[in-house]
Residue frames as qw, qx, qy, qz and C-alpha x, y, z in Angstrom:
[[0.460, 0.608, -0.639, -0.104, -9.40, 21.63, 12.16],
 [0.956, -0.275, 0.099, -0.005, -8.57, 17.87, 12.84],
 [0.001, -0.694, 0.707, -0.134, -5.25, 17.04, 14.22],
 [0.719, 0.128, -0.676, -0.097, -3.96, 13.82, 14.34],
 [0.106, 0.279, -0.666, 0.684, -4.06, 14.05, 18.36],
 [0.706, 0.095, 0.145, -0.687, -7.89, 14.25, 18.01],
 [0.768, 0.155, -0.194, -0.591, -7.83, 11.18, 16.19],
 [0.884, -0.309, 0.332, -0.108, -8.08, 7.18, 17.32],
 [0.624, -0.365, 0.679, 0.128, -4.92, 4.78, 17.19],
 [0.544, 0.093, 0.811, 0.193, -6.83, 3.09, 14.24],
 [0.393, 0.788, 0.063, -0.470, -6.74, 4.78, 11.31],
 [0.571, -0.112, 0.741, 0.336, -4.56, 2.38, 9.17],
 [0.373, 0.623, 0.681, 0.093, -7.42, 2.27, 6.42],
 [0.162, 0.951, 0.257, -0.046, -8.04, 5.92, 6.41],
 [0.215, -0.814, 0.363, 0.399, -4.19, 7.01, 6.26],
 [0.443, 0.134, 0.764, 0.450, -3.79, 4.63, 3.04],
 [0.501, 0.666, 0.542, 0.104, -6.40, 5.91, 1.54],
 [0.005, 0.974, -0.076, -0.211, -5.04, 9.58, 1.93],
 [0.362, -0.588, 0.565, 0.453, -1.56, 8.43, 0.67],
 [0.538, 0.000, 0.706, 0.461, -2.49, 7.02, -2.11],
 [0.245, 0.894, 0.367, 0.076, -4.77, 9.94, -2.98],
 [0.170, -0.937, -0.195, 0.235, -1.78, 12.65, -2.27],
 [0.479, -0.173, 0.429, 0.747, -0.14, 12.68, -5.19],
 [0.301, 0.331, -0.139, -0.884, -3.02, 14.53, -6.67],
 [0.198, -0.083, -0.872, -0.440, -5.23, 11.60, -8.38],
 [0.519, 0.020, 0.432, -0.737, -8.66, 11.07, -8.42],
 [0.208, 0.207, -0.952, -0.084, -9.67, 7.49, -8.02],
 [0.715, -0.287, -0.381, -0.512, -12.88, 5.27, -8.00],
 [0.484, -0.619, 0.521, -0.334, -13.13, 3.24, -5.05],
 [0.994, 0.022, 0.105, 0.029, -12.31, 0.09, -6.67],
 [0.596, 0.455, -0.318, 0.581, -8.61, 1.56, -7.63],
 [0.333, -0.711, 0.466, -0.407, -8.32, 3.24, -3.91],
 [0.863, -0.342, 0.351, -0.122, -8.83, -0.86, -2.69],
 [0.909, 0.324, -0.074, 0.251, -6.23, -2.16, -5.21],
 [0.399, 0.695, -0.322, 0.504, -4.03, 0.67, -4.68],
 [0.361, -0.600, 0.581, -0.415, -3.96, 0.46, -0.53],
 [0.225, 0.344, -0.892, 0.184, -4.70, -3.56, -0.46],
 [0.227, 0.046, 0.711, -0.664, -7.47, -3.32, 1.36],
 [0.175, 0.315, 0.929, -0.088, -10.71, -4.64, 0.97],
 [0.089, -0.413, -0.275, -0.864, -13.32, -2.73, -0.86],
 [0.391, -0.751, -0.501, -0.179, -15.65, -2.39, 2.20],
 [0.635, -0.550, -0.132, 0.527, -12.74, -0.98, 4.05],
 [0.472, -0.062, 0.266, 0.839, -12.27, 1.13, 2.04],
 [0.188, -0.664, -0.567, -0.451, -15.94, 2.08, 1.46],
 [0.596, -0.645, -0.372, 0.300, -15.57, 2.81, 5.51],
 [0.410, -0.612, -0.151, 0.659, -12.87, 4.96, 5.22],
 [0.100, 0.221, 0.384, 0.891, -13.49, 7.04, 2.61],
 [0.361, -0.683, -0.600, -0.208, -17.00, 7.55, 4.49],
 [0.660, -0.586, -0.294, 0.368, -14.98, 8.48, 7.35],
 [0.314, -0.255, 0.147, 0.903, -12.48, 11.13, 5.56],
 [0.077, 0.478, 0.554, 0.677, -15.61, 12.43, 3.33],
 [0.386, -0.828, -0.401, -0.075, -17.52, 13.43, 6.89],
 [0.564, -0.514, 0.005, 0.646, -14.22, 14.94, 8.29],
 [0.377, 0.918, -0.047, -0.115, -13.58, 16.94, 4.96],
 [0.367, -0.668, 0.546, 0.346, -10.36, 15.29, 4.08],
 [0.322, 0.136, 0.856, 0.381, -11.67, 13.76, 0.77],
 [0.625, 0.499, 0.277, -0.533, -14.72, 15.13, -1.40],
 [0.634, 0.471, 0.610, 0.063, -16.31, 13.42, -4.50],
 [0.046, -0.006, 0.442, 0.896, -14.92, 14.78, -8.05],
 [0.495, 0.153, -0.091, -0.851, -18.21, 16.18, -10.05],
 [0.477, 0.061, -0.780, -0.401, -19.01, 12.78, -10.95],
 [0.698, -0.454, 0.219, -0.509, -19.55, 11.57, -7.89],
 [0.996, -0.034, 0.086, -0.018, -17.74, 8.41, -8.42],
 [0.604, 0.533, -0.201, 0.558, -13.98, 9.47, -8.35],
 [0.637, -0.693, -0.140, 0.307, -12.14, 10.70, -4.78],
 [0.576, 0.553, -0.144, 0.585, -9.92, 13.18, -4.08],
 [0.510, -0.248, -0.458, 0.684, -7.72, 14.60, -1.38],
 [0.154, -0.930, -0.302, -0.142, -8.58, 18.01, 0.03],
 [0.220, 0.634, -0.388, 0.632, -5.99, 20.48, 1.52],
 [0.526, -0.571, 0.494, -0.392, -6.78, 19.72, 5.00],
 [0.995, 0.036, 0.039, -0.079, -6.41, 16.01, 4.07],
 [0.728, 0.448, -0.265, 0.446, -2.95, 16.72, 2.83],
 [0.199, -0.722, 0.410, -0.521, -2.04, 18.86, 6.27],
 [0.752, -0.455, 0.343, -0.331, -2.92, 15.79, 8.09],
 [0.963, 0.262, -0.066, -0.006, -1.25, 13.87, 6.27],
 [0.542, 0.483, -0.445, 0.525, 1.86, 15.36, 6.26],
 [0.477, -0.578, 0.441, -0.493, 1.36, 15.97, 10.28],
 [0.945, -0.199, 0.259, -0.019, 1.14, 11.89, 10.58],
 [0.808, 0.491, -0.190, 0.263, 4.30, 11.43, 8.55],
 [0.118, 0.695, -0.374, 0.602, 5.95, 13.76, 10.66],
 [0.684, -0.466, 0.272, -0.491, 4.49, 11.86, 13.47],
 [0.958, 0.192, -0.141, 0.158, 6.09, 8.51, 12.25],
 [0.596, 0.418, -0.400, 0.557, 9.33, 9.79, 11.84],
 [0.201, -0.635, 0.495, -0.558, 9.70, 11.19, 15.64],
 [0.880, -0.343, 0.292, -0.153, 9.02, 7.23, 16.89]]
């Protein structure tokens, strides 16, 4: 399991993407970069980066994202990690 202790400083990118996936949507990667702001190669990056971790997997199409249950654990673990600084 990945904890958010395991995992580097910089993860800006990749914790956007997961919020804006964890209301339950499943989104091409040209709405993930509108919806976090972020460039669409950055966003290519981290969705690369949560797809090898299992915190994201491809809908049947292959061209749609979506969160994963362990994506949403870690999520809510960083949130929880915010709010104690």
């Amino acid at each position: 399991m990945i904890t958010l202790s395991r995992l580097t400083t910089s993860l800006d990118p990749e914790l956007a993407v997961l919020r804006v996936l964890a209301p339950g949507g499943q989104l091409t990667l040209i709405q993930l970069a509108r919806d976090t702001r972020l460039r669409r190669w950055v966003t290519r990056t981290a969705i690369e980066y949560l797809d090898a971790r299992g915190l994201v997997v491809p809908t049947y199409a292959h061209d749609r994202w979506r969160i994963t249950s362990t994506g949403r654990a870690l999520l809510t673990q960083a949130k929880e990690a915010q709010r104690e600084r």
